[in-house]
C-alpha positions as protocol buffer text, in pm:
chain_id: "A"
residue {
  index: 1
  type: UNK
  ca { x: 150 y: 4788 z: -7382 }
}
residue {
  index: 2
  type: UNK
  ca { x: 166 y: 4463 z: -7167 }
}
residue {
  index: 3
  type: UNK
  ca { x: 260 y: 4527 z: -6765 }
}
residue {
  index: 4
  type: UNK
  ca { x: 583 y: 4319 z: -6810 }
}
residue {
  index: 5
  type: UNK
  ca { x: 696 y: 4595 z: -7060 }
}
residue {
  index: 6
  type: UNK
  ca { x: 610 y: 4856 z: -6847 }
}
residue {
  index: 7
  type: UNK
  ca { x: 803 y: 4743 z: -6545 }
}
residue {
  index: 8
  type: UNK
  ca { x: 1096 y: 4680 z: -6773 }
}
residue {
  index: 9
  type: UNK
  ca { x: 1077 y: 5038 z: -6879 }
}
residue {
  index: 10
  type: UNK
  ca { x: 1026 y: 5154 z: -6546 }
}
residue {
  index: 11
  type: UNK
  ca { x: 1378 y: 4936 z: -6383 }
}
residue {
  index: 12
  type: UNK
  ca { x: 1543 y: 5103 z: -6699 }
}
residue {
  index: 13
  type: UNK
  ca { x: 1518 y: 5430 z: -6627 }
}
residue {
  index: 14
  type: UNK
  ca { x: 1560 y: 5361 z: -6299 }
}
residue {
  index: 15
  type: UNK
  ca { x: 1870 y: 5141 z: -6290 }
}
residue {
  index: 16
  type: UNK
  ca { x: 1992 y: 5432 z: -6547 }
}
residue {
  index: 17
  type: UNK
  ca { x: 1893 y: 5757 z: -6332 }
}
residue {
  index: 18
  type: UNK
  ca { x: 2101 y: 5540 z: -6014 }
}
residue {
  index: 19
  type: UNK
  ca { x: 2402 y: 5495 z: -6266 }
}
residue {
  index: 20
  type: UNK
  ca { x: 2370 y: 5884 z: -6337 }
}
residue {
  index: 21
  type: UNK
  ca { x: 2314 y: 6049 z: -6001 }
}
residue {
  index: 22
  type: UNK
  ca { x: 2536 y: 5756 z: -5855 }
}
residue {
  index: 23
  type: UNK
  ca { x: 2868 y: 5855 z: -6076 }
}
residue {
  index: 24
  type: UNK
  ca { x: 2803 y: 6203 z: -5995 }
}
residue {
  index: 25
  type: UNK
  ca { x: 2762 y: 6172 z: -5639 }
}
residue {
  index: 26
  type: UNK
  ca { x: 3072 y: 5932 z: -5585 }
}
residue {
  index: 27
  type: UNK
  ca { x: 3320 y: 6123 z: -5856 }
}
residue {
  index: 28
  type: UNK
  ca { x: 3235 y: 6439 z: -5618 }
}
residue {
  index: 29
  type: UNK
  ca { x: 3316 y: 6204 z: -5303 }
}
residue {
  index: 30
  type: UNK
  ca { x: 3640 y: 6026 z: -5488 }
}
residue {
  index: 31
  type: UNK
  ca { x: 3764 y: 6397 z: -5609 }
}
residue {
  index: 32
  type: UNK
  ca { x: 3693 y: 6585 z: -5211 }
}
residue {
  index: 33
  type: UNK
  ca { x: 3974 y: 6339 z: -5139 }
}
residue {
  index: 34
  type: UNK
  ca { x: 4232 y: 6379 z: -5436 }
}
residue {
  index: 35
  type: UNK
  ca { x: 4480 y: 6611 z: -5387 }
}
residue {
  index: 36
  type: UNK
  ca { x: 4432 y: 6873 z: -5710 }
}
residue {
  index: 37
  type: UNK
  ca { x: 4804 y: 6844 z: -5834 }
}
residue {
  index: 38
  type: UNK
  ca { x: 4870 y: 7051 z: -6180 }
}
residue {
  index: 39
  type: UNK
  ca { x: 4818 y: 6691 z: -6333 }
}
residue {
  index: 40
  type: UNK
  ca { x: 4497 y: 6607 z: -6155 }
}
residue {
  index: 41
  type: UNK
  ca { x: 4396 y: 6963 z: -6233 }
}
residue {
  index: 42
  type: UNK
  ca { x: 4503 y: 6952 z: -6645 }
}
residue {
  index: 43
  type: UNK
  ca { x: 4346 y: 6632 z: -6685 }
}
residue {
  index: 44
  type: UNK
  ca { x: 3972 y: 6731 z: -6529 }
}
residue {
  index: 45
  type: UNK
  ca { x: 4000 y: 7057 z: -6735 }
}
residue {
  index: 46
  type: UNK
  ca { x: 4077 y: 6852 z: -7054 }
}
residue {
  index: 47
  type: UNK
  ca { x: 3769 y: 6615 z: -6919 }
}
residue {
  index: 48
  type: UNK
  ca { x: 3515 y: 6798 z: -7072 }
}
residue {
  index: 49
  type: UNK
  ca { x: 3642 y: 6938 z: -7366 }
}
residue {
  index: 50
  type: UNK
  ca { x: 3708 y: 6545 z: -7447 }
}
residue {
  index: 51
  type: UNK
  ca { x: 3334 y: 6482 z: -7357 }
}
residue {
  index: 52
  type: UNK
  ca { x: 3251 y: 6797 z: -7598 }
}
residue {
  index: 53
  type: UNK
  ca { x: 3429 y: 6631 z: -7883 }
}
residue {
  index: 54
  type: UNK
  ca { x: 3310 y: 6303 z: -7852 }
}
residue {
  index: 55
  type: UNK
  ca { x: 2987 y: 6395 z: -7877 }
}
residue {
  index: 56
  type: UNK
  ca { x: 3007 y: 6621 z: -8146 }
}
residue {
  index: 57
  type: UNK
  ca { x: 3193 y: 6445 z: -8377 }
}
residue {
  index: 58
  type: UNK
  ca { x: 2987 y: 6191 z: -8503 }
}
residue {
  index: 59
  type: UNK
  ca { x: 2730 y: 6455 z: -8573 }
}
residue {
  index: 60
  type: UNK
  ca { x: 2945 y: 6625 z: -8805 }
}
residue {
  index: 61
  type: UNK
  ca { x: 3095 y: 6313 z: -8972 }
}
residue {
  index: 62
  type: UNK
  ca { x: 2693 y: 6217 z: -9047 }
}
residue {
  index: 63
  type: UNK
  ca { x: 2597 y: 6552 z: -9058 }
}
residue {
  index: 64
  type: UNK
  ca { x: 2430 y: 6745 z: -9330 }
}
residue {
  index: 65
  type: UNK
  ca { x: 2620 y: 7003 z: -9487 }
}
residue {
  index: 66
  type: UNK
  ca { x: 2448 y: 7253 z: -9236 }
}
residue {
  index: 67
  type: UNK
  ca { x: 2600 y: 7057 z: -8958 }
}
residue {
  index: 68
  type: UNK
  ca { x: 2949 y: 7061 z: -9096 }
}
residue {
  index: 69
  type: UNK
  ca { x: 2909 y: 7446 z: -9214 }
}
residue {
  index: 70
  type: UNK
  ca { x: 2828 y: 7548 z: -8829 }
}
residue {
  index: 71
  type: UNK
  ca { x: 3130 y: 7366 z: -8671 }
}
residue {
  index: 72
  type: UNK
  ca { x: 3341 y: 7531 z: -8917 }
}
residue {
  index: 73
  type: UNK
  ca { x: 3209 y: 7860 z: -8826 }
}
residue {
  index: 74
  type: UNK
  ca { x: 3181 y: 7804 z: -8494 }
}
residue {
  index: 75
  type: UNK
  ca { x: 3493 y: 7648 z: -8458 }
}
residue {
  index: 76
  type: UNK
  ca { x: 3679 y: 7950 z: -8632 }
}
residue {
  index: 77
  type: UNK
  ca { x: 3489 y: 8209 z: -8429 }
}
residue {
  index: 78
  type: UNK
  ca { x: 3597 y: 8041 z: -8101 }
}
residue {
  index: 79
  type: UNK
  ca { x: 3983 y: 8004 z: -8217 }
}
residue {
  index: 80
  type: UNK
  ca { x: 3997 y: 8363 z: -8366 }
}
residue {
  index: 81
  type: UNK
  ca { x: 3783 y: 8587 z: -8083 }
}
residue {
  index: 82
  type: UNK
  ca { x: 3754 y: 8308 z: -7835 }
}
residue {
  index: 83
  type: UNK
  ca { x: 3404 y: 8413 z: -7732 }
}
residue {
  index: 84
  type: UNK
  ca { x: 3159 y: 8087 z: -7668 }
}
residue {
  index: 85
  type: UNK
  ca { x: 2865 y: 8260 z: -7746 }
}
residue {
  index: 86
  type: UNK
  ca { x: 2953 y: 8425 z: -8047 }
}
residue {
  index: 87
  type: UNK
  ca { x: 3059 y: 8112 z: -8205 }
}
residue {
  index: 88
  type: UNK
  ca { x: 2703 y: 7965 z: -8099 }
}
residue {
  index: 89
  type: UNK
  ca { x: 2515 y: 8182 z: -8229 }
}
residue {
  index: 90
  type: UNK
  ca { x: 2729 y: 8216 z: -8591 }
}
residue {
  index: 91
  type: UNK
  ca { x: 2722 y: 7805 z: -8572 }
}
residue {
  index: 92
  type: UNK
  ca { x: 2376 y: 7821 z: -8506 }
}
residue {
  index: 93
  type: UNK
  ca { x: 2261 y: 8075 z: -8768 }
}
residue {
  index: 94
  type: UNK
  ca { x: 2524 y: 7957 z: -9061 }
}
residue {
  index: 95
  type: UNK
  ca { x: 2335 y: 7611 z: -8957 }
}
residue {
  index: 96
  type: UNK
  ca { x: 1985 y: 7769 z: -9026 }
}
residue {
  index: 97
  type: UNK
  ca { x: 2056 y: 7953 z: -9320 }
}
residue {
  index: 98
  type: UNK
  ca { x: 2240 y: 7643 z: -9485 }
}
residue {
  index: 99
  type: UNK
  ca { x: 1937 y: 7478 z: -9411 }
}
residue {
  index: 100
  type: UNK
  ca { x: 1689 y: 7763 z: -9537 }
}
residue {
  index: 101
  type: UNK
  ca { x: 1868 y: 7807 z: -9866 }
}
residue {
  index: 102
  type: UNK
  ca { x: 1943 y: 7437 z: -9992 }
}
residue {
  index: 103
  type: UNK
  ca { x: 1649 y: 7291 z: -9728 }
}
């Protein structure tokens, strides 16, 4: 690897660790000042399920069937006993065994 490469890397991850940290650090300084109002409140608490979602599904639209059989699973454990780690761990192992048996 040539040096220019390297020091393009390197200002990469750096300019990208400074957008990271930065957004944290000022979101924490813009919110210390905004008064929590049931709106300001419902929207942050509907933040990260938003987040959750967008990440997740594009992995279950190109997903193997494994993929799609845990967030059904999980998905129905967390609506009918609403217990987070129950519906991990039943995504996660329908996930596995989907995998073991047609893998």
């Amino acid at each position: 690897m040539n040096p220019a490469m390297v020091w393009q890397s390197l200002v990469a991850i750096g300019t990208m660790v400074f957008i990271a940290y930065g957004s944290r650090v000022l979101g924490l300084l813009v919110m210390a000042r905004v008064p929590l109002g049931p709106r300001v409140r419902r929207f942050v608490d509907a933040m990260s399920s938003s987040v959750l979602i967008a990440v997740i599904t594009p992995m279950i639209v190109h997903g193997d069937g494994g993929t799609r059989l845990a967030a059904l699973a999980a998905g129905g454990v967390a609506i009918a006993w609403r217990s987070p780690l129950l519906a991990i761990g039943l995504g996660m192992g329908s996930a596995a065994l989907w995998r073991w048996w047609f893998g």
